[in-house]
N, C-alpha and C positions, 0 to 999 in steps of 0.2 A: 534929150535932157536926162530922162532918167536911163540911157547908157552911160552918161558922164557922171552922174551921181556914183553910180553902183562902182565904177572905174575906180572913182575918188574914194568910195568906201574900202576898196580891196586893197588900195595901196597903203590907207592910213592906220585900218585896223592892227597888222602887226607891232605896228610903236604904241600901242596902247596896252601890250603884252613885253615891252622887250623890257621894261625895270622890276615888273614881277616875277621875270625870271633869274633875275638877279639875287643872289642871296646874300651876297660878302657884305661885309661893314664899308663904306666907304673910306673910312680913316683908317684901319686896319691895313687897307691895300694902298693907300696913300704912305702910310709909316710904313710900309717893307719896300716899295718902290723910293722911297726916296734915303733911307737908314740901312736900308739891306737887313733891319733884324724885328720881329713881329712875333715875340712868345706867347704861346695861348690866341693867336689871333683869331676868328671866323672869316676863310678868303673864300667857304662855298661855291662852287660856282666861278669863282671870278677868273676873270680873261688873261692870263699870265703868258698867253702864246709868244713863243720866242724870246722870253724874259730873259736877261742877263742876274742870275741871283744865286752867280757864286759867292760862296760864303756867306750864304744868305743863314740866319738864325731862325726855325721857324718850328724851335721845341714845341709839341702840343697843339701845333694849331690845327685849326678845320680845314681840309680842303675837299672835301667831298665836290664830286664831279665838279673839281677846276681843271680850266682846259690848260694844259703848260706842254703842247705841241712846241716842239722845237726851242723850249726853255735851256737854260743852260745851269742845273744847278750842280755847279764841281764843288766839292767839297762844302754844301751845303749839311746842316744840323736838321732833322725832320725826326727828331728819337721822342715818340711819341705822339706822331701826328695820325691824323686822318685822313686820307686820300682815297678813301672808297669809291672808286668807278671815274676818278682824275683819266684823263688823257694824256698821255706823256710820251704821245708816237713824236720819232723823232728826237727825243730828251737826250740829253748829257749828262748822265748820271753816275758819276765817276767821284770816287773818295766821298761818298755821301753817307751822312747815319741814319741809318732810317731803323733803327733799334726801335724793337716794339711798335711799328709803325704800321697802322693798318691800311694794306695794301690792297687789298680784296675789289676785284673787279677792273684794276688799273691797266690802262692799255697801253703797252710797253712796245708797241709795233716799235721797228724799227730805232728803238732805242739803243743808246751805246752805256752801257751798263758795267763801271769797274773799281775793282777795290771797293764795293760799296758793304756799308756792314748790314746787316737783316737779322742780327738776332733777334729771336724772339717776335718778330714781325708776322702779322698775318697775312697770306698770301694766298687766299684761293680764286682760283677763277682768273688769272692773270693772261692776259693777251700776249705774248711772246713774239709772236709773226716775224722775224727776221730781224731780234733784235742780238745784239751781238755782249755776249756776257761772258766776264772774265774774273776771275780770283775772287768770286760773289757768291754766296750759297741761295743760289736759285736757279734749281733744278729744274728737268721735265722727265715724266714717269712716272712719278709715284712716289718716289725713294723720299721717305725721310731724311736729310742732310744733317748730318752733324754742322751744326754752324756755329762756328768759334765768334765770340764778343771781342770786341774792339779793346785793349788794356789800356 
């Protein structure tokens, strides 16, 4: 009896942690999943893996450690947003503005990274790992990048 308790308790306790670790707004990530545009949102956190959000509009918003593995956002607007320590192994990150966009910490494994603009974006600590970047001012080494703004 009490094996089968303690069983019962080790299975149940993680659901008692999985919505505190949730930080997005729920309607926030309801109006970008169904409108494709979410200015100023809070998506914290939230579960965006393999999202289809091109053309998505998402000026200013939170995304602090959202996981968007295998997202697709082309020609997505993020000029101003927060993605500090997001996951974006796998992403499609092509003709994106991520203008002033703090990038700090984001894991760019295997990401396909192009045309995307990053003026002014902060960028330290970014995970690279085999991702593939083209006509984008995101370096490795050190080198300061002259990086031209979008007109």
């Amino acid at each position: 009896m009490k094996l089968q308790l303690l069983a019962a308790m080790a299975l149940a306790t993680p659901l008692f942690f999985i919505n505190s670790v949730r930080a997005e707004n729920p309607q926030d990530l309801e109006k970008l999943l169904s409108t494709g545009e979410c200015i100023q949102c809070n998506l914290s956190g939230a579960n965006l893996s393999g999202a289809h959000l091109i053309g998505a509009d998402l000026r200013g918003s939170k995304l602090q450690g959202a996981n968007l593995v295998g997202a697709n956002l082309e020609g997505a607007d993020l000029t101003g947003a927060n993605l500090e320590g997001a996951n974006l192994t796998s992403a499609y990150v092509t003709n994106v503005n991520l203008k002033q966009t703090n990038l700090n910490g984001v894991n760019f494994t295997r990401a396909t990274i192009h045309d995307s603009n990053v003026y002014k974006a902060s960028m330290n600590d970014l995970n690279l790992t085999d991702a593939e970047i083209f006509n984008t001012g995101i370096g490795v080494g050190g080198e300061d990048a002259d990086v031209p703004d979008w007109d």
